[in-house]
C-alpha positions in Angstrom: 114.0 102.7 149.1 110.6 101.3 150.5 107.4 103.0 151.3 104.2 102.0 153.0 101.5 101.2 150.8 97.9 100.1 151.7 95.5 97.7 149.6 92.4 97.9 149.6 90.6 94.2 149.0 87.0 93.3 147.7 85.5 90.0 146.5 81.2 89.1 146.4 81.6 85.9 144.3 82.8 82.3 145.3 83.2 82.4 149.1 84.1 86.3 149.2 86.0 85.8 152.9 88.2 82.8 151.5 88.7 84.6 148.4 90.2 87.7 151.1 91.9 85.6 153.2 93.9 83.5 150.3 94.6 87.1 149.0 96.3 87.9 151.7 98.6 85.2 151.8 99.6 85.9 148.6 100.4 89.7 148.8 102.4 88.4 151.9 104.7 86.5 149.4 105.3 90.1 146.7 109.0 90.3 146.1 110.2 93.1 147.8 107.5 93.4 149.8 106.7 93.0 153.8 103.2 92.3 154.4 102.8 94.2 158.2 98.9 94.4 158.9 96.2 93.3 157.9 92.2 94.9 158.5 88.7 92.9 159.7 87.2 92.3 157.1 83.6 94.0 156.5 80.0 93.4 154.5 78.7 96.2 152.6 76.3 96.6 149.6 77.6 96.7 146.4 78.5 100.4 144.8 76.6 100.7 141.6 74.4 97.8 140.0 72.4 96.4 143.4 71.3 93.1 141.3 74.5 91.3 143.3 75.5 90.0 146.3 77.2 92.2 149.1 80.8 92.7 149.3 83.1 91.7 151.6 86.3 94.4 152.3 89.4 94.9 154.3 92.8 96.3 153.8 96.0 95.3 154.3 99.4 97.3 155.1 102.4 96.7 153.1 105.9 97.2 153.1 107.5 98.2 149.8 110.3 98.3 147.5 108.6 97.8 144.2 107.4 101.0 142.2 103.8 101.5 142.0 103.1 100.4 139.1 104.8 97.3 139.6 102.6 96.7 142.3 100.1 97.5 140.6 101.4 94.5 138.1 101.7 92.1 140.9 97.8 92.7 142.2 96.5 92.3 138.8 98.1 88.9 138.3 96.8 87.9 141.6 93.2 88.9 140.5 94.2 87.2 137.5 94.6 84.5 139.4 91.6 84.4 141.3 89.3 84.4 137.8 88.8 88.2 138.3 86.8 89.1 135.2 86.0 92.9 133.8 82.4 92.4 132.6 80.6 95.1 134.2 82.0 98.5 135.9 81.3 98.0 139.4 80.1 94.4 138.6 80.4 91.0 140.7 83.9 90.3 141.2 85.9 87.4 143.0 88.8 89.5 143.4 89.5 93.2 143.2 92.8 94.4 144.8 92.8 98.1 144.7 96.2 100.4 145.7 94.7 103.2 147.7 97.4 104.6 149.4 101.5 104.7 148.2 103.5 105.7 150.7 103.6 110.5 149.7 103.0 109.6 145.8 99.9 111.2 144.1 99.7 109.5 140.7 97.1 110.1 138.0 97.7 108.2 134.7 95.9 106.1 132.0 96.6 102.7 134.4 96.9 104.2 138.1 95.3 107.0 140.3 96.8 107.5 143.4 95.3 107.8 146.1 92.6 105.9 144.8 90.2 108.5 143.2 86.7 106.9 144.6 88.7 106.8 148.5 86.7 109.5 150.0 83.4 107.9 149.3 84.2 104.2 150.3 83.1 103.6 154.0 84.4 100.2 153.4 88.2 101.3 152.3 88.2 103.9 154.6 87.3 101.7 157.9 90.3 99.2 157.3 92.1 101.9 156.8 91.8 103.0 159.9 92.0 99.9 161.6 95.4 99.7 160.1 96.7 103.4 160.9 94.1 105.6 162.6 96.4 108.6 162.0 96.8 107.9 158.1 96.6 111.1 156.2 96.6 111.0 152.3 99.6 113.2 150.5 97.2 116.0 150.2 96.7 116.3 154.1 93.4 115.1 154.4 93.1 112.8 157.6 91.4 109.2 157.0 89.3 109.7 159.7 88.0 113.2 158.9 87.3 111.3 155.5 85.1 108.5 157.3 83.4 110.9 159.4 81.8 112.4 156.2 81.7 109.2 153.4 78.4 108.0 152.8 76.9 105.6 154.7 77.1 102.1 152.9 76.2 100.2 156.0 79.1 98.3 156.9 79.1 95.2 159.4 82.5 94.2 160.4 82.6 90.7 160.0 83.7 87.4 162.7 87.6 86.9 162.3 87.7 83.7 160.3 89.5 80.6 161.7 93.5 81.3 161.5 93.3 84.8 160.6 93.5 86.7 164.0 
């Protein structure tokens, strides 16, 4: 059985919009998996420690058959595999692949939090999001765009497609 599951993609080191754009490619290729949309991407400050560049964000829409937490698996290799490195919570990053949305499924364990617990306050998730389904509503009820009408302002710029990703 598949469900639709949205990812939420960040990167402020080493080219942040290649870095993105390469991701993408790559959750395109998951087993199992159908990649069917994918956001602009957007600039935004960083969330926490401001001594860093700004981020760039999107989204993209999936198509599933793997269990979350396989999923889950699959985007930390691909961080993994883009020299994502855990020094600092909230910290520079080259790649951060975050599963914000799986399919009805709340989750809340030691490795997983579904929908992604921070989702409400993150202009920059919850704008792609939209792009990608502006009717989205979480399991809990809550409407996306109700969400983004109250988040915090982290002034966002949506950002130029990039050559070959339109």
């Amino acid at each position: 059985m598949s469900v639709i599951a949205y990812v939420g993609l960040g990167s402020n080191l080493k080219d942040p919009a290649a870095q993105l754009a390469r991701a993408v490619m790559e959750l395109a290729c998951l087993p199992q998996t159908t990649l069917l949309a994918q956001s602009p991407f957007y600039a935004s400050r960083p969330v926490g420690p401001q001594d860093q560049p700004d981020f760039v964000n999107g989204a993209v829409e999936l198509r599933t058959s793997l269990k979350a937490h396989h999923l889950l698996d699959h985007l930390q290799a691909i961080e993994h595999a883009h020299g994502r490195e855990r020094l600092r919570h909230w910290g520079p990053r080259t790649l951060d692949l975050d599963l914000l949305v799986f399919g009805t499924e709340t989750i809340d364990d030691e490795r997983l939090t579904v929908p992604h617990a921070e989702l409400a306050n993150r202009d920059f998730a919850l704008q792609p999001l939209l792009d990608l389904n502006p009717e989205l509503e979480l399991p809990d009820g809550r409407r996306v765009i109700q969400l983004r009408t109250q988040c915090p302002d982290n002034q966002l710029r949506k950002l130029p497609p990039m050559a070959g990703t339109d």
